[in-house]
N, C-alpha and C positions, 0 to 999 in steps of 0.2 A: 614538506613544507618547513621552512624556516620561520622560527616566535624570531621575530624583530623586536616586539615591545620591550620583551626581557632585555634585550642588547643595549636600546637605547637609554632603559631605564640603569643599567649598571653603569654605562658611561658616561650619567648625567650624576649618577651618585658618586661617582668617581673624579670625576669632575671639580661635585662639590668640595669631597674630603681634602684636594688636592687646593683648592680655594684656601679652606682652613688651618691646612698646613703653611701656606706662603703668608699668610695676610695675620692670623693672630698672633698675638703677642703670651696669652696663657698659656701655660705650659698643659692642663689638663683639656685646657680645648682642644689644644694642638694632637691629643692622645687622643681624643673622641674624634676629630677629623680620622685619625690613620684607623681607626674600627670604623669610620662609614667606606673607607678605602679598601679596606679588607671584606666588608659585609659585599661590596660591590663586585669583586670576584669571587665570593662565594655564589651571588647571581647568574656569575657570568657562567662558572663551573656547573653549578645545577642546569643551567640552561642548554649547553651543551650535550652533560649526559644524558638529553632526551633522542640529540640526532647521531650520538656513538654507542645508543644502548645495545644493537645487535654486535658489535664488536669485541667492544670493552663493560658488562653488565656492571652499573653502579657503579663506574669510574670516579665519573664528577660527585657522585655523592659523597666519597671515603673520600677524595682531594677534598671537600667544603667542608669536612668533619674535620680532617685533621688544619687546615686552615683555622677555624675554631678553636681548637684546642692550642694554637700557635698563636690566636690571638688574646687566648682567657693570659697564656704564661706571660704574653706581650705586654700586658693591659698590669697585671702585678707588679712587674718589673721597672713598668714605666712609673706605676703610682707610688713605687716605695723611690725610685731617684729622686721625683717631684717633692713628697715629703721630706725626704733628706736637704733639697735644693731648699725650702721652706725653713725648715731648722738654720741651718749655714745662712741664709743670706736674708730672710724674714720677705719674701718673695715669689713667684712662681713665675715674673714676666723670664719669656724664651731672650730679649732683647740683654738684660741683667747678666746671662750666666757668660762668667770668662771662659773662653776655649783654652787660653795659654798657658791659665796663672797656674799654678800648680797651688792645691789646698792651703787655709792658712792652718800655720802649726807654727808654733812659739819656739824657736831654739832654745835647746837648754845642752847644758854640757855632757849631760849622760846620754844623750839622744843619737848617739852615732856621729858627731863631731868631737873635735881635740880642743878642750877647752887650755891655756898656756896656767902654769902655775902663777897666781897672783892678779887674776886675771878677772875683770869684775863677771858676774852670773851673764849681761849680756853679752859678753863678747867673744866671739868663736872665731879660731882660726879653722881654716879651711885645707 
């Protein structure tokens, strides 16, 4: 027999995370959507290893474990860019963050540019 419920309940959770992901604009929503996305293949995976347990014993269990533990280092990583993005721009909307601009940082002349003798503090030759 195949659990159906399980199925439709991962890919209604999944669903939703993937809603979350397109449609909000916080950045830490946006990280709780990708863990209901995650928790929803952990479903999906436990669900499974009930009809591959004579094959593969506790397959889907050690895949949803280590899932987990890819989601705990996920969830860290995500929350310390979010507080960094916080700091740098007093912010967390996803809409706000520039893809292109590269960091701001103040040239100064000992910074890895050739400043010319006589040359006032802002102005770098290149």
């Amino acid at each position: 027999m195949r659990p159906v419920i399980p199925y439709v309940t991962a890919a209604l959770l999944f669903g939703l995370g993937v809603y979350g992901v397109l449609r909000r604009r916080n950045a830490v929503l946006v990280l709780m959507a990708v863990e209901l996305m995650l928790n929803a293949v952990n479903l999906v995976l436990v669900t499974a290893d009930t009809t591959v347990r004579a094959q593969l014993p506790h397959a889907g269990q050690v895949f949803a474990l280590f899932v987990i533990v890819l989601a705990a280092a996920e969830i860290g990583v995500g929350l310390a860019i979010v507080l960094q993005l916080y700091r740098m721009r007093a912010s967390v909307a996803v809409d706000e963050v520039p893809l292109t601009e590269p960091p701001l940082v103040e040239a100064t002349p000992g910074a890895g540019a050739a400043a010319t003798p006589g040359a006032s503090a802002g102005e770098v030759i290149r």
